[in-house]
BAVEXDREN-926319 format. One line per field, with one value per residue (C-alpha): x, y, z; residue in three letters. Coordinates in steps of 0.05 Angstrom, whole numbers, always signed. Each point is the difference from the previous one (the first is absolute). Layout:
east X  ...
north Y  ...
up Z  ...
residu ALA  ...
// end
This chain:
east +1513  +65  +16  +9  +86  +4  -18  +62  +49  +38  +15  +39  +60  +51  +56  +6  -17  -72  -9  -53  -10  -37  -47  -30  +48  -60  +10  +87  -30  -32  -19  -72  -20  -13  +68  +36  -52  +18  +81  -12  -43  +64  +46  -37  -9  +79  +27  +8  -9  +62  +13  +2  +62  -8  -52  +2  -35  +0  -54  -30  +20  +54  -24  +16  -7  -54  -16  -40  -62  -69  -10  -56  -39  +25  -21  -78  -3  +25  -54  -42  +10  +19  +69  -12  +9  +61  +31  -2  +32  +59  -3  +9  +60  +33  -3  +22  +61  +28  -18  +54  +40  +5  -16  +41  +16  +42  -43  +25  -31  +6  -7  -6  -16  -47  -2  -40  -33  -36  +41  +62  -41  +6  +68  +42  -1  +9  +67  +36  -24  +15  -5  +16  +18  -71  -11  -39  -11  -34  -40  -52  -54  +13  -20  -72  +0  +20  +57  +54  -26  -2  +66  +30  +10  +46  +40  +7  +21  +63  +17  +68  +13  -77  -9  -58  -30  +13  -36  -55  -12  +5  -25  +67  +7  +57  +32  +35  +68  -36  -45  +64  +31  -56  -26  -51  +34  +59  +13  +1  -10  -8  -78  +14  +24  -46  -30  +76  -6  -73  +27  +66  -46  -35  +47  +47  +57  +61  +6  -60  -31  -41  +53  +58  -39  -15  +59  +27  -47  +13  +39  +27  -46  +24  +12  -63  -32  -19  +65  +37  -62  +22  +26  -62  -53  +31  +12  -71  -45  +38  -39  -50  -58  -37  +4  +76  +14  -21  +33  +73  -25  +2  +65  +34  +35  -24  -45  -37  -7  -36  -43  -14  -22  -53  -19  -17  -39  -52  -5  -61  +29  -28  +25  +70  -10  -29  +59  +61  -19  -20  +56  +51  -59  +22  +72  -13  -43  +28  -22  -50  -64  +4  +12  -66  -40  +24  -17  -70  -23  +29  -45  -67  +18  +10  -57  -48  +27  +29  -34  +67  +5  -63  +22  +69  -32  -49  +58  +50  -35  -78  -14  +69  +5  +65  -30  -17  -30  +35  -29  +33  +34  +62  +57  -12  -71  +17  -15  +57  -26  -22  +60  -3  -76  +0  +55  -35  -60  -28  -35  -74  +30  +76  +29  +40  -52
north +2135  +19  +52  -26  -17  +49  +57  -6  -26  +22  -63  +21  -22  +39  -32  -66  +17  -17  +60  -16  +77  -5  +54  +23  +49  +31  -62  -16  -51  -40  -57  -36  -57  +31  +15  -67  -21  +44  -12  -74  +11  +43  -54  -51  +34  +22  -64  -37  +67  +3  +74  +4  -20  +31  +26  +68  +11  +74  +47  +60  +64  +20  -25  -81  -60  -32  +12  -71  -29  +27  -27  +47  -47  -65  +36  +11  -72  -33  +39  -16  -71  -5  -50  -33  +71  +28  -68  +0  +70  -44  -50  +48  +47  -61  -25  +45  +13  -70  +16  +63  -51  -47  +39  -26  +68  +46  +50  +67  +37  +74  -3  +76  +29  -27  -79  -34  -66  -15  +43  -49  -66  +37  +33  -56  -61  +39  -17  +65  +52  +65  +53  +77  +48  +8  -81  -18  -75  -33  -59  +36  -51  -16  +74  -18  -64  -45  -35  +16  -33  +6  -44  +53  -60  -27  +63  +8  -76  +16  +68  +2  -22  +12  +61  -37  -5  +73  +24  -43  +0  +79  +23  +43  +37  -12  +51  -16  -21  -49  -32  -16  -28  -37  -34  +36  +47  -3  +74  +58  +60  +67  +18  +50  -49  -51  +32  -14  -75  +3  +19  -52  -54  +9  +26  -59  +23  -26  -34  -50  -22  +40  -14  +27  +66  +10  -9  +58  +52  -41  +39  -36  +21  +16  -47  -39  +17  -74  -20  +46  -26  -69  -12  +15  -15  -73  -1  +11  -25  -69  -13  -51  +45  +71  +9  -24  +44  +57  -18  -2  +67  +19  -23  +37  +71  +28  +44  -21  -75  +22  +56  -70  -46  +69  -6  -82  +19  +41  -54  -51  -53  -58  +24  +11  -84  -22  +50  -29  -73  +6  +35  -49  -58  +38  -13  -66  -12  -14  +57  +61  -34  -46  +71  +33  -59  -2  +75  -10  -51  +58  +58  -49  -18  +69  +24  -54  -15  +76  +57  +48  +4  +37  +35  +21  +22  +47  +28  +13  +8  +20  +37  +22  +4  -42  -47  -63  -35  -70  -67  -23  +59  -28  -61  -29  -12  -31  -78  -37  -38  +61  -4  -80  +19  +52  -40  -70  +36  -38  +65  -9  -8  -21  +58  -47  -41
up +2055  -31  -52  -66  -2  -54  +47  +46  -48  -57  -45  -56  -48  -10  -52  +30  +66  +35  +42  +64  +39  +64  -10  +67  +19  +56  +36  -9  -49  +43  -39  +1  -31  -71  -2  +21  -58  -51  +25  -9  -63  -30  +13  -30  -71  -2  +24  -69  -40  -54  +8  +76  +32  +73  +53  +27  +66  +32  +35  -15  +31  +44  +68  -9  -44  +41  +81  -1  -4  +14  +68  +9  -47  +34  +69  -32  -25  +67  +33  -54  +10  -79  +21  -67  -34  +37  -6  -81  +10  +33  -48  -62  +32  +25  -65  -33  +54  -30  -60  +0  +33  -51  -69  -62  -19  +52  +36  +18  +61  +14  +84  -2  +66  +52  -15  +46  +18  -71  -33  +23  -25  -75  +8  +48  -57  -53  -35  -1  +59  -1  +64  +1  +54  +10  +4  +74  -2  +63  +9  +55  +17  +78  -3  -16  +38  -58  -30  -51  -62  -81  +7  +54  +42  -53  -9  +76  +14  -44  +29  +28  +71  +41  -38  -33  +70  +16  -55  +2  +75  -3  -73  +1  -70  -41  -44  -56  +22  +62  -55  -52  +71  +16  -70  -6  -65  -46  -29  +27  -67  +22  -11  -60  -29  -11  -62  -29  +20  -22  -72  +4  +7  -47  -59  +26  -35  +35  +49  -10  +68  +54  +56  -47  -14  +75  +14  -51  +47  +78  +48  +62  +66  +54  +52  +32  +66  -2  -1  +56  +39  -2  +55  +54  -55  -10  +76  +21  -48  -4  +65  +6  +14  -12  +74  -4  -55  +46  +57  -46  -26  +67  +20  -60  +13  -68  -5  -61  +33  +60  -58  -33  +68  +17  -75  +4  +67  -32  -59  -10  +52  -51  -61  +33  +24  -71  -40  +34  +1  -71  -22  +23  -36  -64  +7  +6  -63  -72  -39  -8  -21  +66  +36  -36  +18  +74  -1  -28  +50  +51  -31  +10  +64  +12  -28  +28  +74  +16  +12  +8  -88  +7  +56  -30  -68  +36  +45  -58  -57  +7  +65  +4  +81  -4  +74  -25  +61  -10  +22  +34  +31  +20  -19  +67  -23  -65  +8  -1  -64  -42  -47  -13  -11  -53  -33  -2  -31  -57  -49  -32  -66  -21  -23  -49  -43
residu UNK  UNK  UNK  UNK  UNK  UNK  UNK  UNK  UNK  UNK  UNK  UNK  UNK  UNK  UNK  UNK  UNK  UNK  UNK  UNK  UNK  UNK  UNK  UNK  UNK  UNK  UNK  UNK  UNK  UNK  UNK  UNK  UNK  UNK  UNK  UNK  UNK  UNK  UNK  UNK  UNK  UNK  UNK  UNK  UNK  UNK  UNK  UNK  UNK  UNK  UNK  UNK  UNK  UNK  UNK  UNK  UNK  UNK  UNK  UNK  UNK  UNK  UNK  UNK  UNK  UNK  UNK  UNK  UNK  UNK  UNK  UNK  UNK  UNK  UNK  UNK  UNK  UNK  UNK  UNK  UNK  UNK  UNK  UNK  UNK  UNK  UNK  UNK  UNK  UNK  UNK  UNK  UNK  UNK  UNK  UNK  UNK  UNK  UNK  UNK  UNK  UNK  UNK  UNK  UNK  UNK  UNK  UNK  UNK  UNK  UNK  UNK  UNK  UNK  UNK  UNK  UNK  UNK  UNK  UNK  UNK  UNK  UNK  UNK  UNK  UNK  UNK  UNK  UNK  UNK  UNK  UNK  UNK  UNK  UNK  UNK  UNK  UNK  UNK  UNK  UNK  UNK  UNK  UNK  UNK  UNK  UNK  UNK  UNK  UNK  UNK  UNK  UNK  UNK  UNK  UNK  UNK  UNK  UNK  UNK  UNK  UNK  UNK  UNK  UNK  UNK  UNK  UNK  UNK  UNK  UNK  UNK  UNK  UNK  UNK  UNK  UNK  UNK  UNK  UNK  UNK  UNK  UNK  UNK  UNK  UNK  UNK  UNK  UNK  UNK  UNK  UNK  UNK  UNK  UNK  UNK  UNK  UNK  UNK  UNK  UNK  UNK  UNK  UNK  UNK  UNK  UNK  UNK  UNK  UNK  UNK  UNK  UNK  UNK  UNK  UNK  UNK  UNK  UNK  UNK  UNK  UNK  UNK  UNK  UNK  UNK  UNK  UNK  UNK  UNK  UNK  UNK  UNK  UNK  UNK  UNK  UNK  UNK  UNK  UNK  UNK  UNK  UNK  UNK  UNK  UNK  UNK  UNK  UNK  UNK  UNK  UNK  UNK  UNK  UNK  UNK  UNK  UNK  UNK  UNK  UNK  UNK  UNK  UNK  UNK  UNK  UNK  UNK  UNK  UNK  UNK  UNK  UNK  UNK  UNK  UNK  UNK  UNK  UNK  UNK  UNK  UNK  UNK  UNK  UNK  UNK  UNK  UNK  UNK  UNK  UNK  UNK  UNK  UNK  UNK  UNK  UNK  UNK  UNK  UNK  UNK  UNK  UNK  UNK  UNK  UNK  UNK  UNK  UNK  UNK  UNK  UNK  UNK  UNK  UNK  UNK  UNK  UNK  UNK  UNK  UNK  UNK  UNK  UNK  UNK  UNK  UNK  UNK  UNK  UNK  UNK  UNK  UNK  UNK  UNK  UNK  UNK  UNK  UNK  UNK  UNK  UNK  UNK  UNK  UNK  UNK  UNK  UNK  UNK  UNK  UNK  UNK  UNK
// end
């Protein structure tokens, strides 16, 4: 079904550095399950190699690293009633999300441009992330009636304050100076600049390590919107509720709060319910991998019990009409249970075997 990995990637060495290029540029690079293959496959063959000493991720072209996964195919296999086959999508990217997490050797990420939901899974664990002035990072999913996953949940648990919350609850886009505030990045390098960094890492002169020779091209961005936001954001979306969230929106005099209570309004009311209770599960669990697989059971409930992923896919992303016609409509006619439901849900398969 998928295009040989080869096709969309660019696996090459250069010096001692395993360069892995997201080829699709058409598409942001979009990445599909040939590619988490051939990502994985790439890792796997450098990973004891004697002559290569870091990982290089980046994207092709100048439009983003990666804007996500291909939903679109998801969306046909739901309907298709092929779970098994959009689950073992799940279970290679997720995978391969710890994997990046936990690699021996230090893996650089170029988070050029848009960044988005998949693209965050590969660029988020990385050790040493670096964002531009053209960076846009967002984890997007309530958008489409799903959940933040591909370890999102993680990252947003640990965002300062209820920021993680915010941008979950909302899909809000982060540039570059809101995702170094909110753990999401650690450099930002101007974007003509990255062939410089490119060619430091890899002729690894002096100084030695990926972090030091970032940090030779960083500048210090400006100061985060996230942050001067604090106040109402942490305010608000401490509340118990979605509904309760809204209602603080409400209450706020800034303009931007009451922007972000219309905004949750016209969102899929259970994906809003499922996000915020499973974002605040993730802060409570001990590390990523218990994150990814509280995130997988999420994306089979999802996908089995809820018809508003469907929905949301053909909205945003297929017929293009941007009215998804949620079911249900409303918060008030979420059941009270929904959350404790989609979280209790035991998946097909483990994701962890």
């Amino acid at each position: 079904m998928s295009e040989r990995p080869a096709s969309r990637l660019l696996v090459r060495a250069e010096g001692s550095v395993g360069r892995v290029t997201l080829d699709r540029p058409e598409a942001i690079n979009a990445v599909d399950h040939g590619m988490i293959r051939g990502i994985a496959e790439a890792l796997d063959r450098w990973e004891h190699h004697p002559d290569i000493r870091l990982v290089l991720l980046d994207g092709a072209g100048d439009r983003g690293f990666c804007a996500g996964g291909d939903v679109r195919t998801l969306r046909e296999q739901i309907l298709a009633g092929d779970a098994e086959a959009a689950m073992g999508f799940f279970r290679d990217e997720y995978a391969l999300n710890a994997r990046i997490a936990e690699y021996p050797k230090q893996i650089v990420v170029f988070a050029d441009g848009v960044t988005m939901g998949g693209g965050i899974g590969l660029a988020g664990h990385a050790s040493v992330r670096i964002v531009t002035e053209r960076s846009r990072l967002a984890m997007p999913e309530t958008r489409i009636g799903f959940t933040p996953d591909v370890g999102g949940s993680w990252l947003l648990a640990h965002a300062p304050g209820r920021t993680g919350e915010f941008l979950a609850l909302t899909g809000g886009t982060m540039d570059a100076a809101d995702a170094i505030y909110a753990g999401f990045a650690d450099h930002l390098v101007p974007a003509d600049r990255l062939d410089d960094v490119r060619h430091a890492l890899v002729t690894r002169a002096d100084p030695d390590t990926p972090t030091e020779i970032a940090m030779l091209f960083d500048e210090t961005p400006e100061p985060a919107r996230l942050a001067a936001a604090r106040e109402w954001i942490d305010d608000a979306f401490a509340a118990a509720s979605v509904p309760e969230i809204i209602a603080r929106l409400r209450e706020r005099s800034e303009p931007d709060a009451g922007a972000t209570a219309d905004l949750l309004e016209a969102q899929a009311p259970t994906a809003l319910t499922v996000t915020l209770a499973a974002v605040r599960s993730a802060r409570g669990l001990p590390d990523l991998r218990a994150a990814l697989a509280q995130e997988y059971a999420l994306v089979e409930w999802f996908g089995r019990t809820q018809p508003d992923l469907v929905e949301g896919i053909r909205a945003q992303l297929v017929d293009k009409d941007r009215s998804p016609r949620w079911q249900p409509a409303t918060l008030a006619d979420v059941p009270a249970d929904t959350a404790e439901r989609a979280l209790s849900f035991t998946p097909t398969a483990p994701l962890w075997s």
